[in-house]
C-alpha positions in Angstrom: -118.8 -220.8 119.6 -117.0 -223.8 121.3 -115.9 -224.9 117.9 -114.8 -221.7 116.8 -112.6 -221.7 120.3 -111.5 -224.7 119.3 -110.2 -223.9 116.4 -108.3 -220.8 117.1 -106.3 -222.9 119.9 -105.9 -225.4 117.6 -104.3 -222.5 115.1 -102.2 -220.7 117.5 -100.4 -224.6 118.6 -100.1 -225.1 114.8 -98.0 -222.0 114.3 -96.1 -222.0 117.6 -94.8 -225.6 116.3 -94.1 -223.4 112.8 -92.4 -220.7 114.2 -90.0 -223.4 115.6 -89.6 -224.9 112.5 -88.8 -221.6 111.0 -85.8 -221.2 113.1 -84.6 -224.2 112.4 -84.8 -223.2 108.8 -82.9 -220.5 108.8 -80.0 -222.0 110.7 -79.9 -224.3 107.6 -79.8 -221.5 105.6 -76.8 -220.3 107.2 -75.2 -223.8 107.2 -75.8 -222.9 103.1 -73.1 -220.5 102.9 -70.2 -222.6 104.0 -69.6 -223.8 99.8 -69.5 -220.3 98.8 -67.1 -219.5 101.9 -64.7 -222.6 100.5 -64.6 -221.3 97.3 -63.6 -217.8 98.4 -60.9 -219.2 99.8 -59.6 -221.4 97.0 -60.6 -219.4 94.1 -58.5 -216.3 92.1 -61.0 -215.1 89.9 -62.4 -212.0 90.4 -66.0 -212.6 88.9 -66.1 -216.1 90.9 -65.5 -214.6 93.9 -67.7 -211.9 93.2 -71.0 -214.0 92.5 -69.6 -216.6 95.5 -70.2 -213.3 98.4 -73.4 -212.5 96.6 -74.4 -216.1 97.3 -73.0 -215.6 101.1 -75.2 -212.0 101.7 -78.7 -213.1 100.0 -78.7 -216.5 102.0 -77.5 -214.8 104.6 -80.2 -211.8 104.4 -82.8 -214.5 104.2 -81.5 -216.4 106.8 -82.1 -213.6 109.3 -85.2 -212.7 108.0 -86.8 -216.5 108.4 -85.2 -216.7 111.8 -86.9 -212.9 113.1 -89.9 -214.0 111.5 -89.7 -217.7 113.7 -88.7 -215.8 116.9 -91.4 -213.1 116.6 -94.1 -215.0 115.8 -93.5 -217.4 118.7 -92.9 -214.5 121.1 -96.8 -213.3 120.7 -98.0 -216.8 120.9 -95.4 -218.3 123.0 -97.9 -218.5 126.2 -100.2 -220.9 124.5 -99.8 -224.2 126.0 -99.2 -226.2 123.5 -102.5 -229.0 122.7 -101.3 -231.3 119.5 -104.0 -234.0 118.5 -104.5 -235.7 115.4 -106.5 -233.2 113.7 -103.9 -230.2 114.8 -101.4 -232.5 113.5 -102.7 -232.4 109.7 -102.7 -228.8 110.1 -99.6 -228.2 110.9 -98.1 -230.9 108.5 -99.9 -229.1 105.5 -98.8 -225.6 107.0 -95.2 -226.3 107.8 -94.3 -227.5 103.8 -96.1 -224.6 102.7 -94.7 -222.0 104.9 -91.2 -223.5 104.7 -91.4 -223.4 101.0 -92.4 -220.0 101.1 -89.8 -218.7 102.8 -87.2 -221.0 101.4 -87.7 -219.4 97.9 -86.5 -216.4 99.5 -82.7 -216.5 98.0 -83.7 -217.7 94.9 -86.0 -214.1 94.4 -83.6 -211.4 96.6 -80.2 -212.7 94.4 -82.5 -212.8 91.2 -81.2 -216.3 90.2 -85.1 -217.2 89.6 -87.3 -214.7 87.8 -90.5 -215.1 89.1 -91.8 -215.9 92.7 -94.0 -218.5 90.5 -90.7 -221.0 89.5 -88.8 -220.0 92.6 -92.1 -221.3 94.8 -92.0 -224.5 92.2 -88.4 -224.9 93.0 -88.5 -225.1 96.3 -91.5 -226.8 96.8 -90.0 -229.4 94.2 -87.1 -229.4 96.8 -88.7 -230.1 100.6 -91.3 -232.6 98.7 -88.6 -234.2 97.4 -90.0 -234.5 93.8 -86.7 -233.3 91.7 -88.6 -231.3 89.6 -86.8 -228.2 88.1 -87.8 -224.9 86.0 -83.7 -224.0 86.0 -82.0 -224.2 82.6 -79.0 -223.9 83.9 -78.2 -225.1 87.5 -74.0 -225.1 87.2 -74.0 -221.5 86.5 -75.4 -221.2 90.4 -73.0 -219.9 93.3 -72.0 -222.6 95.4 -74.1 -221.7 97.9 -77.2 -221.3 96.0 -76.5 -224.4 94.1 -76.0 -226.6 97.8 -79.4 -224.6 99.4 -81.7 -226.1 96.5 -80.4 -229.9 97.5 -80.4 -229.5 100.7 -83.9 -228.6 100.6 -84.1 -232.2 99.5 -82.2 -233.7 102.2 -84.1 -231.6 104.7 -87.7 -233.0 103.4 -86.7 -236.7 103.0 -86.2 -237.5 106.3 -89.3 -235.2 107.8 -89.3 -231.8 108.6 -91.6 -233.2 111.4 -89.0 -235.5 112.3 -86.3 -233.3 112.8 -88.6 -231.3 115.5 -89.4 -234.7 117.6 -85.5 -235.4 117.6 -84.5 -231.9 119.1 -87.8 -230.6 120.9 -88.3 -232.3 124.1 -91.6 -230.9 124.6 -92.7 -232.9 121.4 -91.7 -236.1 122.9 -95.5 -237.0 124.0 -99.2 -237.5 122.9 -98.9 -234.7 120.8 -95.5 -235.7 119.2 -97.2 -239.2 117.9 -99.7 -236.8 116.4 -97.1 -235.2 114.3 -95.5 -238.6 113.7 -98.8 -240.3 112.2 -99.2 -237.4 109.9 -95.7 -236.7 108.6 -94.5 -240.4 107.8 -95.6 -242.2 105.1 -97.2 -245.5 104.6 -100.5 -247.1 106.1 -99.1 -248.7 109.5 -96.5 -246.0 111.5 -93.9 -248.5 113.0 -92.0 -247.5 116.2 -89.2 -248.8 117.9 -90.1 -247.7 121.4 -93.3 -246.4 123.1 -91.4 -243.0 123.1 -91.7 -241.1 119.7 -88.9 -239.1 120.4 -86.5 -242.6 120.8 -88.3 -243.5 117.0 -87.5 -240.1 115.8 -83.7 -240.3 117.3 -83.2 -243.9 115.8 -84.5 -243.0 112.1 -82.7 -239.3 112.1 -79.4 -241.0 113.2 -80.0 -243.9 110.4 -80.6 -241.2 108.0 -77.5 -239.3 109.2 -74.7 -242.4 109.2 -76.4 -243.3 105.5 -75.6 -239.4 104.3 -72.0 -239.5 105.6 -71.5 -243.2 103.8 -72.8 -241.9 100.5 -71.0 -238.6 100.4 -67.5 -240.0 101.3 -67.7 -243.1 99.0 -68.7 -240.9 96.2 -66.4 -238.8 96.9 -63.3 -241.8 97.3 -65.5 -243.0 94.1 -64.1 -239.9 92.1 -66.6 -237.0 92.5 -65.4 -233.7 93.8 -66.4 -232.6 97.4 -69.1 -230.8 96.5 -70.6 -233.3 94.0 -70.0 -235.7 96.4 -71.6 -233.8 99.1 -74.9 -233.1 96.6 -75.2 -236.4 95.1 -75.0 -237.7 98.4 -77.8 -235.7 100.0 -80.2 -235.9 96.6 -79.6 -240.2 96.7 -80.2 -240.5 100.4 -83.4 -238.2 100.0 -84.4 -240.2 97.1 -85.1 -236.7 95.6 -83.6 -236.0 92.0 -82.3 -232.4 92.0 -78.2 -232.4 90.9 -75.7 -230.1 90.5 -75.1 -230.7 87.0 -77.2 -230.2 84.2 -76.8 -233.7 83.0 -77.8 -235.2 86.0 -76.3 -238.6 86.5 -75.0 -239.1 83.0 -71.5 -237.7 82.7 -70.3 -240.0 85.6 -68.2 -243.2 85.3 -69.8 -246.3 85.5 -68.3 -247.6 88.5 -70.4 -244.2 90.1 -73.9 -244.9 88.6 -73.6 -248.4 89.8 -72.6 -246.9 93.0 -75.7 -244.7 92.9 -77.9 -247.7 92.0 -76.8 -249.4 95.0 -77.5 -246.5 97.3 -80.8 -245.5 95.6 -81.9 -249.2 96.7 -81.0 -248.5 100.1 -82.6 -245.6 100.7 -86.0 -247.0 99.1 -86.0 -249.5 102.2 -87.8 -248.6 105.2 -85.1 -246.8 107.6 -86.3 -248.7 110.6 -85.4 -252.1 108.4 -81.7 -250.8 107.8 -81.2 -250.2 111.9 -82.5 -253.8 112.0 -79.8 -255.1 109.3 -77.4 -253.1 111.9 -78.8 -255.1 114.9 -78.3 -258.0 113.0 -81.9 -258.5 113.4 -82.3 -259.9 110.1 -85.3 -261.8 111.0 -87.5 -258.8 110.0 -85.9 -258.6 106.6 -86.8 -262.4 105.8 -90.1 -262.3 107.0 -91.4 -258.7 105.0 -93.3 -259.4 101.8 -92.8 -256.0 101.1 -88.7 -256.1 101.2 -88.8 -259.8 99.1 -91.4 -257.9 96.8 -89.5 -255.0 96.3 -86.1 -256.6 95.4 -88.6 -258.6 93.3 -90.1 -255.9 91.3 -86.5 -253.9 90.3 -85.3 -257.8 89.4 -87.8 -258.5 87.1 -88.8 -255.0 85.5 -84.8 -255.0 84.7 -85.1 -257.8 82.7 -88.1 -257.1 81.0 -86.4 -253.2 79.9 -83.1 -255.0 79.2 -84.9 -257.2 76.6 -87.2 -254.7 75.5 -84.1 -252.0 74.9 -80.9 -254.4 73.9 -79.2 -253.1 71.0 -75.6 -254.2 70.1 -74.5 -250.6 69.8 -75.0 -250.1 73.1 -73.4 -253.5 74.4 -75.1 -256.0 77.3 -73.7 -254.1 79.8 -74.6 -250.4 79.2 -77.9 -251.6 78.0 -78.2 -253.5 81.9 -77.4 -250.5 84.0 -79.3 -247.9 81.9 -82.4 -250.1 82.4 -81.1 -250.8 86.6 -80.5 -247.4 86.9 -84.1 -246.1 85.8 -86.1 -249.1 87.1 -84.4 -247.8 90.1 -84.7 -244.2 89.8 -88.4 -244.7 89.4 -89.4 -246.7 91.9 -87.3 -245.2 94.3 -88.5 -241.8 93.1 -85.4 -240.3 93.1 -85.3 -239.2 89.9 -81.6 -239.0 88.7 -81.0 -240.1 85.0 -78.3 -241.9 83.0 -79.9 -242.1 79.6 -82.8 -240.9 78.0 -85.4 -242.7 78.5 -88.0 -241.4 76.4 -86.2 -243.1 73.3 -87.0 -246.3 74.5 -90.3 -248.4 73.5 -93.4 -247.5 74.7 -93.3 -250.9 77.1 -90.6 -250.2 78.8 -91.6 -246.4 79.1 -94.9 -248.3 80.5 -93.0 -250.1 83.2 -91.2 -247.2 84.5 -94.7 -245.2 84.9 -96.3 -247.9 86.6 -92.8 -248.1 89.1 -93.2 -244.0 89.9 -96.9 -245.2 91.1 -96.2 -248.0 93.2 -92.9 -246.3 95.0 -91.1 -248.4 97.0 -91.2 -249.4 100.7 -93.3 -247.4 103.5 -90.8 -245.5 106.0 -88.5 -244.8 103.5 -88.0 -241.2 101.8 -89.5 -242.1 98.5 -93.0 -240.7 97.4 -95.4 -242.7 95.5 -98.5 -244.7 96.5 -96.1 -247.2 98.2 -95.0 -250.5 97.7 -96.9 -252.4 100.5 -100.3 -250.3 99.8 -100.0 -251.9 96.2 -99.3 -255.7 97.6 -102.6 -255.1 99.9 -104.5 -253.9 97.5 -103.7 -256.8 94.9 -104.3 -259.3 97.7 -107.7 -258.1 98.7 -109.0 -258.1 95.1 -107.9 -261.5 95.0 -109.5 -262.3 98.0 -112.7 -261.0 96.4 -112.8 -263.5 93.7 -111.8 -266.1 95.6 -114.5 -265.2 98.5 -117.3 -264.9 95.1 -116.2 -268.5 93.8 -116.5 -270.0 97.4 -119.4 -267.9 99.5 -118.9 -270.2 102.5 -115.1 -269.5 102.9 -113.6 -266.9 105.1 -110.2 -266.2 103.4 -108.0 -262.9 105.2 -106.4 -260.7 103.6 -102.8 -261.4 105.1 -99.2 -259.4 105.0 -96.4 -261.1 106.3 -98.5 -263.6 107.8 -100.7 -261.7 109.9 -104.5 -260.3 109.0 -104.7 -257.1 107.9 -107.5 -254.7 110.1 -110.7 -253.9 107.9 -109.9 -250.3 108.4 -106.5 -250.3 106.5 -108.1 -252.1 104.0 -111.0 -248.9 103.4 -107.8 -246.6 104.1 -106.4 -248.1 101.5 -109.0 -248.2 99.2 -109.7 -244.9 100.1 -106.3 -243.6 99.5 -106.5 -245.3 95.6 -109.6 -243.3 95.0 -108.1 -240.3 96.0 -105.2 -240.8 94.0 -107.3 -241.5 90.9 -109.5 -238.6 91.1 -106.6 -236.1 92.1 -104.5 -237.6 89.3 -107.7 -236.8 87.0 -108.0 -232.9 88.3 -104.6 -232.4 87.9 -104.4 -233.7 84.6 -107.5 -231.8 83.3 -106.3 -228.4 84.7 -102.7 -229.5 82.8 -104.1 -229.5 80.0 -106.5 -226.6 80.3 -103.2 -224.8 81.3 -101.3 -226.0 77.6 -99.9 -228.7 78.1 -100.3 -231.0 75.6 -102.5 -234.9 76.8 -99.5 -237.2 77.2 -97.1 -234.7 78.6 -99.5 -234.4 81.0 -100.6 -237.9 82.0 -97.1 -238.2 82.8 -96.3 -234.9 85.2 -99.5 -235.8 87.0 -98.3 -239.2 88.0 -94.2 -237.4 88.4 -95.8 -234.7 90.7 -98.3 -236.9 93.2 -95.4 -239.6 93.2 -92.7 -237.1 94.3 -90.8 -238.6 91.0 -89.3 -235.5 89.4 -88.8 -236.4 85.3 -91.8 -235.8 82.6 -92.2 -236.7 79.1 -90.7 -234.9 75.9 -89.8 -231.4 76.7 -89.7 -231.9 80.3 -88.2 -235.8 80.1 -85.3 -235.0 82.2 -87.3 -233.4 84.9 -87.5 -229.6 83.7 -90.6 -227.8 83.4 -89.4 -224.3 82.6 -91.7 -224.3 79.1 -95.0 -225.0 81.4 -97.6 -222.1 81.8 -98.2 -220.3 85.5 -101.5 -221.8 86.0 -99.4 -225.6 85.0 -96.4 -224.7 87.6 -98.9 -223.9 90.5 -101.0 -226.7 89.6 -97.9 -229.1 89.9 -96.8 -227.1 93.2 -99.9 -228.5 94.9 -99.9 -232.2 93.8 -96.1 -232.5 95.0 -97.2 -231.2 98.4 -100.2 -233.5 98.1 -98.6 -236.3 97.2 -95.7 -236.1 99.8 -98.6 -235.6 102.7 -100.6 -238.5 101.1 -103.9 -236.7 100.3 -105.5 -237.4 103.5 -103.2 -235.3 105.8 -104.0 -232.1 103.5 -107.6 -233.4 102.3 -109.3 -233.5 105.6 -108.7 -229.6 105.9 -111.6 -229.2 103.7 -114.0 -231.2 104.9 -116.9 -230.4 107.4 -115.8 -232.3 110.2 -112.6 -231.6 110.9 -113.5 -227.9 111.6 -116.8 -228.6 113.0 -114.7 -231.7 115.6 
């Protein structure tokens, strides 16, 4: 009975923190229609106009209906005092990208640009997890506004829904707010810059914000129109993948994918290292195996791709940035393409699948298992056989010159295990579902990894031809894999409603 007690206070915090988050969702929405608005203005065709205040009403509509829905549900709750620990904090993690997905397919269904609430769940999903996954054939054929709402989904879930609440709540600035913190950002140590989460959240929000307004207006002074300037920029800085044209990143001068290289790098460093580099604190940089490692790794996998894909009718150079570009795009998981891919050999194919794995650095907006996970990982089993050859010797597993706890090496352990077994699931219900072995293997690893672009059919990232029970399937593992297993794993489990 106490548990039981327990558990319902625990449910009634989770969705008074959701009903929040709700609001803040539909004001977003609104923010959504401001495209279409521009393009009333400036446009003199009939039909454009026509589809653009379409665009305006649905989003609107929804936008009214997510923020009723917010407001009502914390009016009936909004006396519970609000108790956050860390097991409340998975919950309403998990709950929050579900809901918000849920009612952020909304316009897709009501203005019939999406056909079934299957692909327009997908979509969004594919959207706040930042994976860059797509069922739309045709995305430039969208309003405006429609078109702008599906990336900034993106930008909304790269930096943390989460995050966003502990920069504008002030009652989420304590105990309850680390809570939150530990379970929405990735990686296995949570840095902060202060004692205060809020200050943390402030700092990384406003580094995410000043990188946002860089990208969009040197795209735009690049050569991009506002609004691909404005898309591009929100899809690189949430390492996400979802684009406004059809061709993704391929139409665009080279001057602009080098541009978008640059940036993609960026944004897979850890945000709190960038406000460093602003500091001038450059110290931290110099002394993080996983930065050195990381510049490392797109280094030498460039080289390996360029040999492995050098033709002379593509020329040194084109070959180069289509292999920097991907290398990249992978390990960064954002998921934008220049070339296609799936032409090359099998090794360099290889290289990019084991990149979407390993992602890049911890407190960054990519997905993947992470970059410094993968370093630990390789340095404990080497500690292993150098601890079987020498029985006597006590050798530490180190990073960055300091001995890593015993219990972020089970985490991480842990964490591989569950990404092995997860990655096994989802691939046997795949191809239960139709898809054929390889195509498969490959959406498994794009999905948990938050990466965006398959294999074959679905190379460029669009999985229109996959079967209901595939899509759903795929839904899950984003949201999974943006979580990192644990946060939406311990739901099931004995303990953590028994606690």
């Amino acid at each position: 009975m106490k548990n039981r007690s327990k558990n319902i206070d625990m449910f009634l915090s989770a969705f008074r923190i959701v009903s929040i988050l709700l609001v803040i969702e539909g004001v977003f929405m609104l923010l959504s229609i401001i495209p279409s608005c521009l393009e009333i203005i400036s446009a003199n065709n009939q039909t454009i106009i026509s589809n653009e205040t379409k665009a305006i009403k649905i989003l609107s509509l929804c936008a009214v209906i997510t923020i009723v829905s917010g407001l009502l549900l914390y009016f009936f709750i909004r006396k519970k005092t609000l108790n956050i620990d860390k097991r409340s904090g998975f919950l309403v993690v998990t709950l929050v990208w579900i809901v918000f997905s849920l009612f952020g397919c909304l316009p897709y269904i009501f203005g019939g640009y999406i056909g079934s609430f299957t692909d327009a769940y997908f979509e969004t999903m594919s959207g706040f997890t930042t994976t860059g996954a797509s069922i739309m054939q045709d995305v430039e054929t969208l309003p405006y506004s429609i078109g702008f709402w599906r990336i900034l989904t993106e930008w909304i879930g790269g930096i943390g829904i989460i995050v966003i609440l502990l920069s504008i709540v002030p009652a989420m600035g304590g105990g309850g707010g680390m809570a939150l913190y530990s379970a929405e950002v990735a990686g296995p140590v949570k840095n902060k810059l202060s004692p205060h989460i809020r200050e943390t959240s402030h700092i990384l929000l406003s580094v995410y914000l000043c990188l946002t307004i860089i990208y969009i207006f040197s795209y735009h002074f690049g050569g991009m129109s506002w609004f691909d300037a404005v898309s591009y920029g929100l899809t690189t800085v949430a390492t996400g993948g979802l684009a406004s044209h059809n061709a993704s990143a391929m139409d665009f001068a080279p001057h602009l994918q080098y541009m978008m290289i640059f940036f993609m790098t960026l944004s897979g460093t850890n945000l709190l290292f960038l406000y460093f580099m602003v500091k001038r604190k450059f110290k931290e940089l110099r002394k993080s195996e996983e930065f050195k490692t990381y510049l490392g790794i797109i280094l030498l996998a460039t080289l390996l791709i360029f040999f492995l894909t050098f033709s002379m009718d593509k020329g040194a150079e084109r070959t180069f940035r289509e292999a920097l570009f991907e290398v990249v795009a992978s390990i960064t998981s954002t998921g934008l393409v220049i070339c296609d891919y799936t032409q090359w050999q099998t090794g360099a194919m290889v290289i990019l699948f084991i990149l979407m794995f390993s992602g890049a650095m911890s407190g960054s907006t990519t997905g993947g298992f992470k970059l410094v996970r993968t370093i630990i990982l390789f340095k404990s089993v080497k500690t292993n056989i150098t601890s079987s050859l020498h029985s006597n010797a006590f050798v530490p597993v180190t990073l960055d010159k300091k001995p890593v706890a015993d219990e972020t090496l089970f985490n991480i352990f842990a964490m591989f295990v569950l990404y092995i077994l997860t990655g096994c699931v989802g691939l046997f219900v795949l191809v239960f579902g139709g898809v054929d072995f390889e195509q498969a293997g490959v959406s498994v690893i794009s999905a948990l990894s938050n990466m965006g672009p398959g294999y074959k059919e679905s190379a460029a990232g669009n999985f229109a031809h996959f079967s209901p029970l595939a899509k759903w399937t795929m839904s899950v593992l984003m949201c999974v894999g943006r979580l990192e297993l644990v946060t939406v794993y311990s739901l099931f489990t004995k303990s953590f409603w028994k606690r």
